[in-house]
N, C-alpha and C positions, 0 to 999 in steps of 0.2 A: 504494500500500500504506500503510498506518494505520500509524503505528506502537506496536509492541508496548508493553502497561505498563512492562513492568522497562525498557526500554530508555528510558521518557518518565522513568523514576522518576531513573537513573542520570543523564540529561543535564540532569532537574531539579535535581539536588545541583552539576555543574559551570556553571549558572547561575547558582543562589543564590550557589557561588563567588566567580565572575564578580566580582556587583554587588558582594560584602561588601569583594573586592579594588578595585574604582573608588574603593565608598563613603570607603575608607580614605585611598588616594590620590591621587586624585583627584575628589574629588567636587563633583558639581553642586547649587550650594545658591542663594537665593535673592538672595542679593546679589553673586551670579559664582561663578566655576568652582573651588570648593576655597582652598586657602592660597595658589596660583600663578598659576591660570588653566588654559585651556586651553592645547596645546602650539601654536605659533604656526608651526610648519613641518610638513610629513608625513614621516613616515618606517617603517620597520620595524624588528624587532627580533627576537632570541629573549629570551625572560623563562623566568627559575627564581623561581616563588612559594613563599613556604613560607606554612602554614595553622595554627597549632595547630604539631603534630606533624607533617605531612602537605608533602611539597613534591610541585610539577609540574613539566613541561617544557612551554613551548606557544610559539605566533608570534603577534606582536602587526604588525596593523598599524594605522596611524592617522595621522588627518589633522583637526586642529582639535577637535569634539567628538564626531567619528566613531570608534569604535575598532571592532577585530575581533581576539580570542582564540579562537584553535585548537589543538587540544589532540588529542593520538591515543592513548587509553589500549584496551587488550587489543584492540588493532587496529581500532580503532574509529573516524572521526571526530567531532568535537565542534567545534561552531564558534559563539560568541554576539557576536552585532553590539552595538552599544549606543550610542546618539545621546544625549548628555547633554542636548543642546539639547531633547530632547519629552520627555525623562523616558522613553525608550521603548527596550525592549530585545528581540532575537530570538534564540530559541534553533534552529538550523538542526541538521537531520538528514540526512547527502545521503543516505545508501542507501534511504532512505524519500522523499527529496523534498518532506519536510515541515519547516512550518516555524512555531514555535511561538512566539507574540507576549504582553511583559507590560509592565505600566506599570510602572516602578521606584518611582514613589513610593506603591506599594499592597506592595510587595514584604514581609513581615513582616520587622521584624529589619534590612533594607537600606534601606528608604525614608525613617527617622527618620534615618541618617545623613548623609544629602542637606541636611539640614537643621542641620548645624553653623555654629557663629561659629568662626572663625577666630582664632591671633594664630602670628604670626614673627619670629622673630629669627635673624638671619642671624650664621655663626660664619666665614664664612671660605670660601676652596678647597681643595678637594680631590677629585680626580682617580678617577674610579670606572671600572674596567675599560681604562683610557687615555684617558677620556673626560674632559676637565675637567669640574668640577661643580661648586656652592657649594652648600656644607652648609647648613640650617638646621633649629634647634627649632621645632617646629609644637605646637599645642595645641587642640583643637575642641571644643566642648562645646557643648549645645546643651540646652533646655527642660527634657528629658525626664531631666538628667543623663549623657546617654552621654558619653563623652568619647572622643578619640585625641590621644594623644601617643607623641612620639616625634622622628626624624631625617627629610629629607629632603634630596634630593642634583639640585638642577635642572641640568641642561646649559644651552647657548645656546639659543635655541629652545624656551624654555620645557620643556624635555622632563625628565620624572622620570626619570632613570636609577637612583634608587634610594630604597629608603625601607624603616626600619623602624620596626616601630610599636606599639602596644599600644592594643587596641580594648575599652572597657571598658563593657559594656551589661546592665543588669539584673543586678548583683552580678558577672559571670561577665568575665573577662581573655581576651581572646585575641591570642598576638602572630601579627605578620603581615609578611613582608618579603619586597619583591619587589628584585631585579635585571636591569637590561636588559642584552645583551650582541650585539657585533656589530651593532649600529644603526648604520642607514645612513640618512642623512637629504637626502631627493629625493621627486621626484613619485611616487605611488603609484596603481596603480589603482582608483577609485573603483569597479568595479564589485563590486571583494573586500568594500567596505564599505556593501552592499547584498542584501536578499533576491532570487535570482534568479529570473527567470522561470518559469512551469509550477511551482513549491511549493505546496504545500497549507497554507493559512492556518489556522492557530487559535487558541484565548486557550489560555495555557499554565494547568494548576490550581493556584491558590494554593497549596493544600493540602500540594503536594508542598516549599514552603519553608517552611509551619508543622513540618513532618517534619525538618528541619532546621537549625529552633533550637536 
């Protein structure tokens, strides 16, 4: 079964999501992986993102520059994989079986964040959800003028357990602040962070992140 527009349109907005939340904090840029790096152990997690105005609930899992975000909004599944290593990202649909593929760095609005310089300055620790952590000021700015600034909270293991931020792109501010909570850091299965067999391939349409700026 195809799936439906409205339903491609609504998992297209928790995509754009997705990337604009990596781009922020964690992003894969030309000269390595964000202000930190990739996370250098796997582990899972639950995350409460806020957007704007807007928070989620979803499950993170992830291993080096593999991640996978799922989310169940009006009973719904949403699940977007994301390999920062190819720039490449999947939007899966299970009750349809489909499975919707985009390059991150065409993405409008998320692809130019990929492409920050970096700096940090490290303030100390401090302890997020029980979790130790060391704080640091982060700062990115890049060609085009976008910039992020704000906080970030790394665990052992390179792992963000927290970060807030202010994404500042083409005049317009958005804050952004995720929290991880209940991470548990161990082998994960690699097959969560993969498109599964029998899904139906296809390029996801720009269009619907131009509708989202």
């Amino acid at each position: 079964m195809i799936a439906m527009p409205g339903v491609i349109a609504v998992a297209g907005r928790l995509l754009a999501f997705a990337l604009l939340v990596l781009a922020a904090v964690a992003p894969a840029a030309a000269q390595g992986y964000g202000p930190f790096g990739p996370p250098e152990v796997s582990y899972t997690a639950d995350a409460t993102v806020t957007l704007g105005r807007r928070s989620y609930d979803m499950r993170v899992v992830a291993s080096g520059p593999l991640e996978r975000r799922e989310m169940v909004t009006q009973g719904i599944r949403r699940i977007v994989l994301i390999d920062q290593r190819s720039r490449h990202a999947s939007l899966l649909l299970p009750d349809q079986r489909v499975a919707m593929d985009a390059d991150i760095s065409l993405v409008p609005g998320v692809g130019e964040l990929f492409r920050l310089r970096w700096k940090t300055r490290p303030l100390g620790t401090e302890p997020v959800g029980g979790t130790g952590a060391r704080k640091h000021r982060v700062d990115g700015t890049n060609g085009r003028g976008d910039r992020i600034t704000g906080h970030a909270w790394v665990a052992n293991g390179n792992i963000m357990v927290r970060a807030d931020l202010e994404v500042r792109r083409e005049g317009k501010v958005t804050r952004v602040h995720q929290e991880l909570r209940n991470l548990r850091v161990g082998a994960v299965d690699h097959a969560l962070l993969t498109v599964p067999a029998g899904y139906r391939r296809m390029p996801l349409p720009m269009n619907l992140f131009n509708r989202q700026r």
